[in-house]
N, C-alpha and C positions, 0 to 999 in steps of 0.2 A: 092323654095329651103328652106332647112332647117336650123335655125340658128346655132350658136354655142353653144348656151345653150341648142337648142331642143337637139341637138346630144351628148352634155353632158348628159343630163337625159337619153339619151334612154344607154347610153354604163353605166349604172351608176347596177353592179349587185348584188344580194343580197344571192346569190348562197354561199358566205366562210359564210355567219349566220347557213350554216346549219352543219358544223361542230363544232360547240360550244353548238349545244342540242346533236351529236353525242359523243360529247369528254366525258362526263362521262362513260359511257359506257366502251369506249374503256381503259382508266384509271385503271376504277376495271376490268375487260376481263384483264388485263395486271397484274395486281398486284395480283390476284386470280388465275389466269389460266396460265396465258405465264410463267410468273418467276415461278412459282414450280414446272413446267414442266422443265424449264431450270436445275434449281438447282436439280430436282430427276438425270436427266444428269450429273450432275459435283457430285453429290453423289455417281454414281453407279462405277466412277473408283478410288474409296479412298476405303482405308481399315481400319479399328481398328489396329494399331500399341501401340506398348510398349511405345511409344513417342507421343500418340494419333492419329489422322486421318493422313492417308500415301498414296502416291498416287500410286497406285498399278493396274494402269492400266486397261488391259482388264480380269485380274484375278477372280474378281467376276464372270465374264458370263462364263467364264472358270470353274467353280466350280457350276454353278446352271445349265449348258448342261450338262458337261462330270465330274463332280466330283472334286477327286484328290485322292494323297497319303495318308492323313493323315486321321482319321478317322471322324474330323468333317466337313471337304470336301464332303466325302461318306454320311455321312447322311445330310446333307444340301441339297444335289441333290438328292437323295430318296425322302427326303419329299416335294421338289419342283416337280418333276416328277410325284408324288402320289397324290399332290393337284391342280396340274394341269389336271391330269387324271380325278378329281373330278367333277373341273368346266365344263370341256365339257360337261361328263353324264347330271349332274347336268340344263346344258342350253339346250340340243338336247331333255332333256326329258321334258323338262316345254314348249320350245317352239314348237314342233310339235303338240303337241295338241290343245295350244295354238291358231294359224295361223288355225288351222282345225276348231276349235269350232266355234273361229272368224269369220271366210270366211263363214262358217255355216249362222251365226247367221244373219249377212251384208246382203246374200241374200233373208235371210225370210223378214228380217223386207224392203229390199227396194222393192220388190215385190208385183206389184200394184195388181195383183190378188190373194192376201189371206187375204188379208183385219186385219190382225191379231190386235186385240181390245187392247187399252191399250199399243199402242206402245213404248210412253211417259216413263211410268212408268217404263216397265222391262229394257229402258235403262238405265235408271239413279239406277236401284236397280244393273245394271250389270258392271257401272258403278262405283258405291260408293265405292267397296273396294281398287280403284287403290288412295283413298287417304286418305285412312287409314294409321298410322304411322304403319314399320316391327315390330317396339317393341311391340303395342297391335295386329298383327295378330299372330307373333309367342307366345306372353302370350294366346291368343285364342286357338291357338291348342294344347297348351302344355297343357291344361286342358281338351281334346279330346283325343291325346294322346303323349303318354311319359310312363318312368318307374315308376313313382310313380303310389300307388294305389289311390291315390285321384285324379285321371284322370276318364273321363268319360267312357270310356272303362274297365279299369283293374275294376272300381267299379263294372260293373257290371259282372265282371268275377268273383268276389272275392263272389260277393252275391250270384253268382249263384253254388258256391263252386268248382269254379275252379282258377287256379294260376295265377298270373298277367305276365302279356308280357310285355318284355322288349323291346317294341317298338326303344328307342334311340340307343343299342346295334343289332340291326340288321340292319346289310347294306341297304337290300332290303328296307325293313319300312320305314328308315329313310330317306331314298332319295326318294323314291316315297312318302311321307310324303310334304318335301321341295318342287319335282317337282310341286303337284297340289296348293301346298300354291303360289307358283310364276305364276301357272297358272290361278289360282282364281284372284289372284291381278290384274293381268296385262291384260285376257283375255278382259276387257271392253274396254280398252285405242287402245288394236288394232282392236278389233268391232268398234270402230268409226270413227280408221283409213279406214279400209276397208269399209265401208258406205260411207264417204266421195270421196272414189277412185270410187264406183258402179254411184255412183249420179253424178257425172264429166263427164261419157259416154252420148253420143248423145242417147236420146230414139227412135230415129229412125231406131235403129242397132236393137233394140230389136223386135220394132215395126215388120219390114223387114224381123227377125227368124218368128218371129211368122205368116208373113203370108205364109212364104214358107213352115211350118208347122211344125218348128224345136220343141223339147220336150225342155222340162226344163234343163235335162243334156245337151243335144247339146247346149242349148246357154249359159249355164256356162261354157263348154271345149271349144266351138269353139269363144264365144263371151266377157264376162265375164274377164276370165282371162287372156286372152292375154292381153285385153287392161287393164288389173288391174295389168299388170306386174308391172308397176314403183313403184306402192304404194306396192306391196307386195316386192321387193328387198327393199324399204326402210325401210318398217317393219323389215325386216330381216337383215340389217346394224344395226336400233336402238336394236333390241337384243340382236344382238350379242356383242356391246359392254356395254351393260346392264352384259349380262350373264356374258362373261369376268371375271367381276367386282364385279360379286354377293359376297357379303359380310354379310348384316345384317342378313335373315332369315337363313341359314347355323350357322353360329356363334351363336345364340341367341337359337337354337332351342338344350337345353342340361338343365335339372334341378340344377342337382351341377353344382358348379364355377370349372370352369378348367378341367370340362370331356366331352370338345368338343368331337364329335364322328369321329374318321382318315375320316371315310365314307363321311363326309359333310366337311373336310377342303379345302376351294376351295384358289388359289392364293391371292386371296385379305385378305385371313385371315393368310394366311403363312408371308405376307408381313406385315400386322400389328403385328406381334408376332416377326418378327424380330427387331420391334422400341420400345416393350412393355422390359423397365428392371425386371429382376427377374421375369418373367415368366417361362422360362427355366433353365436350367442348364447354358447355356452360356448366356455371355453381350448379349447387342443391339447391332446390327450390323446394323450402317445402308447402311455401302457401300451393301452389299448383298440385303437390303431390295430397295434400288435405283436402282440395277441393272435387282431385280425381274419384278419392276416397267417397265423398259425401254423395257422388252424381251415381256413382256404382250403388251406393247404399240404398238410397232415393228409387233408382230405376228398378233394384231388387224389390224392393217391398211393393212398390205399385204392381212388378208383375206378377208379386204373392197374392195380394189380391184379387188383381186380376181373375187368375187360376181358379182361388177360392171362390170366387162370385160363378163363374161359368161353372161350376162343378157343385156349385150346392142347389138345395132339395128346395124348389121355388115352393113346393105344395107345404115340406114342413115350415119353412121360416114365414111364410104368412100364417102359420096356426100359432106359430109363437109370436108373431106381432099382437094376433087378436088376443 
């Protein structure tokens, strides 16, 4: 039998040590994340009164859906409505191609039969610009193109005596401009996501096409992607509240100060303009800018779910129900 002391030592656990290398962590996560999150909340039902911050309830969301009477109502929901028109174009167009090029690229390079030379290299060259800071990609293209004639386009319009294009001033240009910049940045980050989701499959799925004598597309549609479903809905979660949220290359991509282009204002710059003073003609508002905050937050998550419910396994989560 065991003594008293053995059975002391053995019940003796060390298991609460590992919440005190956890607790910092959670400290900053709390102080950085939870509370601003809170406080955009208790921000978005106060208003700018004559007696300063007022609590005016659910009025802000009432005026950035359906407007109001008064004229700055009307145009606070126009340009909410218009800049949120922005962000979708602006994400559906960067990230389709995105995921295509991606998916592309994941399958050459994990495919043991093409032997493609210099693997290495074209990933990390494919690679490199997801960590480039937005301020030197969008200073890069702005010298590619933009209105000015000292872009590298208008230059040689102007030498070859013809007139320069107003790249920033055209809706098309300028969004298809922004789209390929977010596609160029970000296409290597999801090329490694999706390499990673190829090389997690059993090679014996593949093995098995190929001796029943399946082609290359058959065992991307019938093998490939199904099982690369989780990692491509997750790509497509981190997107989408990426895109959301697009901010720096939209904003950044204009030569003069303060001739953002309507074409590229997406939510995240409506809401920084609502806290920027003297920007506009009206104060900082920030209940409207909290509440901008909460309706993006709100519409993100319903569409996480969304995604997640059409994309999960109806046959497994009813064996886990039962």
């Amino acid at each position: 039998m065991a003594s008293a002391a053995q059975r002391r030592i053995k019940s003796i656990s060390y298991a609460k040590y590992g919440y005190f290398f956890i607790a910092p962590f959670f400290l900053v996560y709390a102080f950085f994340q939870i509370w601003p999150l809170i406080n955009t909340f208790i921000l978005s039902v106060y208003g700018n009164g004559s007696e300063g911050d007022t609590f005016v309830g659910l009025q802000n969301f009432q005026t950035l859906l359906f407007g109001g009477d008064d004229r700055s109502a009307r145009r606070i929901h126009a340009e909410f409505v218009r800049d949120f028109g922005n962000t979708l174009i602006l994400w559906v167009g960067n990230f389709i191609p995105q995921i295509l090029l991606s998916l592309l690229l994941a399958v050459w390079f994990t495919d043991s039969k093409l032997h493609i030379p210099g693997q290495g290299f074209f990933k990390v060259v494919m690679y490199l610009p997801n960590i480039i800071t937005a301020v030197s990609v969008a200073a890069l293209f702005m010298r590619f193109f933009s209105n000015s004639n000292m872009c590298l386009v208008n230059g040689l319009l102007t030498s070859a005596g013809k007139d320069a294009f107003m790249f920033e001033d055209s809706a098309a240009w300028s969004r298809a401009i922004v789209m390929f910049i977010q596609t160029w940045l970000w296409f290597g980050n999801t090329m490694i996501m999706m390499m990673s989701g190829i090389l997690g499959i059993n090679p014996s799925l593949f093995e098995a096409a190929a001796i029943d004598g399946a082609t290359s597309g058959q065992v991307l549609r019938k093998v490939t992607l199904p099982l690369l479903r989780p990692m491509v809905v997750y790509t497509l979660i981190t997107s989408m509240i990426g895109g959301l949220q697009m901010f720096d290359i939209p904003y950044l991509y204009h030569t003069g100060a303060g001739k953002i282009n309507v074409n590229l204002r997406t939510v995240a710059v409506f809401v920084y303009e609502q806290f920027r003073a003297g920007a506009k003609v009206h104060q900082p508002d920030y209940g409207i800018a909290g509440a901008a905050s909460v309706i993006l937050f709100i519409i993100t998550a319903a569409l996480g779910i969304l995604v997640f419910r059409m994309n999960r396994d109806e046959d497994e989560h009813r064996k886990k129900q039962e």
